[in-house]
N, CA and C of each residue as an Amber inpcrd file, in Angstrom:
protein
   201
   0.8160000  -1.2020000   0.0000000   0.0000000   0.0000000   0.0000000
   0.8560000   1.2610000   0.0000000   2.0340000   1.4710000   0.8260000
   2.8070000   2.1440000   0.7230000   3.8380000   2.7350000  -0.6800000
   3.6540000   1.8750000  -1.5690000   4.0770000   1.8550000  -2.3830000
   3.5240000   2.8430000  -3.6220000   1.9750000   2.3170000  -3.4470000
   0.9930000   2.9110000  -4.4780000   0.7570000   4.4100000  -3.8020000
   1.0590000   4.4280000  -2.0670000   0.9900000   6.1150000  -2.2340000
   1.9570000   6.8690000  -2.3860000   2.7840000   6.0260000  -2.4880000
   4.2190000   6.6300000  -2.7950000   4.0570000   7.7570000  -3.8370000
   3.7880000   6.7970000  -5.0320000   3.6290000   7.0460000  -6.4860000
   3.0790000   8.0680000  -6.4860000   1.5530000   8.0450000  -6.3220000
   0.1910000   9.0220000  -6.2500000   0.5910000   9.9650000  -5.4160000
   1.6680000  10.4350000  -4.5920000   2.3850000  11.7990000  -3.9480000
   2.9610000  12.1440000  -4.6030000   4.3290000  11.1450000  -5.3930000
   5.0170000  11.7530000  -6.4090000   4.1490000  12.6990000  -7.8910000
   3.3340000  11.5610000  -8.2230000   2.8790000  12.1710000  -9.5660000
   2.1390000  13.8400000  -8.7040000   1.7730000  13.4670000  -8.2950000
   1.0690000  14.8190000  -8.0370000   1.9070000  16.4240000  -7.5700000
   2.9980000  15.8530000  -6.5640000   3.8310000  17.2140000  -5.6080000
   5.0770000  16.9620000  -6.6840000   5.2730000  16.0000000  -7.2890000
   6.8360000  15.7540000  -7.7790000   7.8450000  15.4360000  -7.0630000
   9.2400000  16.4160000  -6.9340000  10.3920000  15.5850000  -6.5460000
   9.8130000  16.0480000  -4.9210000  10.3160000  15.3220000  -4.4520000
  10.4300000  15.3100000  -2.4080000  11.1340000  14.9360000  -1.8570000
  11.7170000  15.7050000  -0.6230000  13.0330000  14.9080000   0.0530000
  12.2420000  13.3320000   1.1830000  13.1870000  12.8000000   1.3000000
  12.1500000  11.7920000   1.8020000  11.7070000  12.0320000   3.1620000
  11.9200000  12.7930000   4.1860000  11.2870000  13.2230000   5.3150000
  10.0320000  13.4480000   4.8150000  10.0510000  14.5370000   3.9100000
   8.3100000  15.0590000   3.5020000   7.2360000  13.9020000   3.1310000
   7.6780000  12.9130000   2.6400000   7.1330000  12.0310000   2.0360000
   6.6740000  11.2970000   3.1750000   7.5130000  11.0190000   4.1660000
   7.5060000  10.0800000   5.6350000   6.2600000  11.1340000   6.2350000
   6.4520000  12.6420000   6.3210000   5.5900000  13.0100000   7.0000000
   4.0660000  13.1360000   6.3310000   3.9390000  13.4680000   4.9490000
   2.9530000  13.2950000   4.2260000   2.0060000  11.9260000   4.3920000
   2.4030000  10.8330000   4.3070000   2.2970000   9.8160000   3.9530000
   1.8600000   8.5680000   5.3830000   2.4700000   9.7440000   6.5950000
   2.5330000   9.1810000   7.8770000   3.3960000   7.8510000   8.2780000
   4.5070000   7.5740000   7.3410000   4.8380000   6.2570000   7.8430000
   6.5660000   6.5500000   9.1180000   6.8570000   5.3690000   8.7460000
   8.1040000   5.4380000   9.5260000   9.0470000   5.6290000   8.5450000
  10.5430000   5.9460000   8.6130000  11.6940000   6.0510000   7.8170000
  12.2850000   4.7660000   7.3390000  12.0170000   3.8440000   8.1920000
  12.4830000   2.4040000   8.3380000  11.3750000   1.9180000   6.7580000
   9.9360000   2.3850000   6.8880000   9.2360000   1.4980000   5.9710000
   8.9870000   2.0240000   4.8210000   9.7570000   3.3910000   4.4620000
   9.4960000   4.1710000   3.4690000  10.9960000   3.6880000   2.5260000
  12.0620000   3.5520000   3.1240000  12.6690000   3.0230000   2.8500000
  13.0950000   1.7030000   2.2280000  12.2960000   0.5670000   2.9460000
  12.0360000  -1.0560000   2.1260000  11.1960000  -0.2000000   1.2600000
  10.0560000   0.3820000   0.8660000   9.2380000   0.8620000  -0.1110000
   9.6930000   1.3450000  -1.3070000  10.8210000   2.0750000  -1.0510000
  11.7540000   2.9160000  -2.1140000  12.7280000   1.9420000  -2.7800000
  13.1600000   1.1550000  -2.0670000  14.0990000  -0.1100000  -2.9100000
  13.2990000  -1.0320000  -3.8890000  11.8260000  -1.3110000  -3.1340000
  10.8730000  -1.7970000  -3.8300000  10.6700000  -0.8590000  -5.7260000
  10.4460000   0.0870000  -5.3460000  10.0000000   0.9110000  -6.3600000
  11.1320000   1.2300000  -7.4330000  12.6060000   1.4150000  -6.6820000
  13.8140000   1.6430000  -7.2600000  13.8910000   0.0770000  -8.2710000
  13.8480000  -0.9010000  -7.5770000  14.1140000  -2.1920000  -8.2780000
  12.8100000  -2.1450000  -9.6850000  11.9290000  -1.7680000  -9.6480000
  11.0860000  -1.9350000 -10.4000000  11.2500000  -0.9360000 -11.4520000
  12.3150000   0.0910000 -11.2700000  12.4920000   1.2790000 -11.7450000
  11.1340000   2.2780000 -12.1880000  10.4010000   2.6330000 -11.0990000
   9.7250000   3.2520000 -11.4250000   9.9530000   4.7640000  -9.8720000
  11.4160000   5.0870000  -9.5970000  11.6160000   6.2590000  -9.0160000
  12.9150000   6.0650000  -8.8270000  13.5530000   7.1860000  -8.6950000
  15.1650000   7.3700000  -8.5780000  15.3460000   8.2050000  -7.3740000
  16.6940000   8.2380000  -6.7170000  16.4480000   8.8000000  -5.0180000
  17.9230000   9.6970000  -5.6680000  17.8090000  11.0960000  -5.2100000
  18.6140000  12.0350000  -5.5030000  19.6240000  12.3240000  -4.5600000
  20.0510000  13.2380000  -4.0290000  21.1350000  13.9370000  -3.0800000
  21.4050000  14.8790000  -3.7660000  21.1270000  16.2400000  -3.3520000
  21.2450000  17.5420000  -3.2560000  21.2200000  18.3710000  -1.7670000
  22.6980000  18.9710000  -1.7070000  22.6250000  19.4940000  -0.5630000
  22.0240000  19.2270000   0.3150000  22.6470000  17.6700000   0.4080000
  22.9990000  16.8210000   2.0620000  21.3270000  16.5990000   2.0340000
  20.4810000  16.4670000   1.2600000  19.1900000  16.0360000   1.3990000
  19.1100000  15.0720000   0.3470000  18.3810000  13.9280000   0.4190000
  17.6320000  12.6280000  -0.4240000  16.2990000  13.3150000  -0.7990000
  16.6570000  13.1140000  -1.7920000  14.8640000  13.6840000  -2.7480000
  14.6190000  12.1660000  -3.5800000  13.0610000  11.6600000  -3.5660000
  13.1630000  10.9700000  -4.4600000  11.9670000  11.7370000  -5.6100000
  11.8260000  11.1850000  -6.6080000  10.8670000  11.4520000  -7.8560000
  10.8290000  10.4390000  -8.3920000   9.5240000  10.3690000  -9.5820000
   9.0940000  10.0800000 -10.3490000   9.5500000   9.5420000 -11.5390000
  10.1510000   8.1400000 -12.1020000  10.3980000   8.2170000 -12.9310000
   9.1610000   8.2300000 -14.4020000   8.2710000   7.8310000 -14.0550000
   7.2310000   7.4100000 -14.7670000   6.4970000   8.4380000 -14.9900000
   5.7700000   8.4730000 -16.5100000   5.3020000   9.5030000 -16.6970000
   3.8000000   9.4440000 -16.0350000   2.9370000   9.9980000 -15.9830000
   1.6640000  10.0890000 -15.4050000   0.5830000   8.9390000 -16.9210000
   0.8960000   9.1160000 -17.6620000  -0.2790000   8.0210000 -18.4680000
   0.0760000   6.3670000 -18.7850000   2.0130000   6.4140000 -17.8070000
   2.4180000   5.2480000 -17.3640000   1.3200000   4.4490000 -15.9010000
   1.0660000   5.4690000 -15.4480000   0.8520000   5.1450000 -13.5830000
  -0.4380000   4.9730000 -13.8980000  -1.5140000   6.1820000 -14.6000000
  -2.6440000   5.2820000 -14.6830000  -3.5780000   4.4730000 -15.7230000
  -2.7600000   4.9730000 -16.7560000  -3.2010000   3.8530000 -18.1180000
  -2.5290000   2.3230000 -18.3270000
């Protein structure tokens, strides 16, 4: 489940550092994390680093996610 709101935050806000996402989303850091390897392996998001912050985004376009 975590997974699919992952997505549906991304497509919508775009890139996010992953705190925001943890706090958006309400989970823990621990489970947002197995979630993101999940999603990374499937290649459907890439995790950034910019000034000492992790952002992840979207790789998928929006008529990927719901068509």
């Amino acid at each position: 489940m975590e997974k699919e709101m992952i997505m549906s935050l991304l497509t919508k806000k775009g890139t996010l550092s992953l705190s925001e996402v943890c706090h958006i989303i309400h989970c823990k850091e621990s489970n947002l994390i197995v979630s993101l390897g999940q999603l990374i392996n499937e290649n459907k998001v890439r995790v950034l680093e910019q000034g000492g912050k992790f952002l992840v985004e979207s790789k998928s376009l929006l008529t990927e996610i719901y068509y």
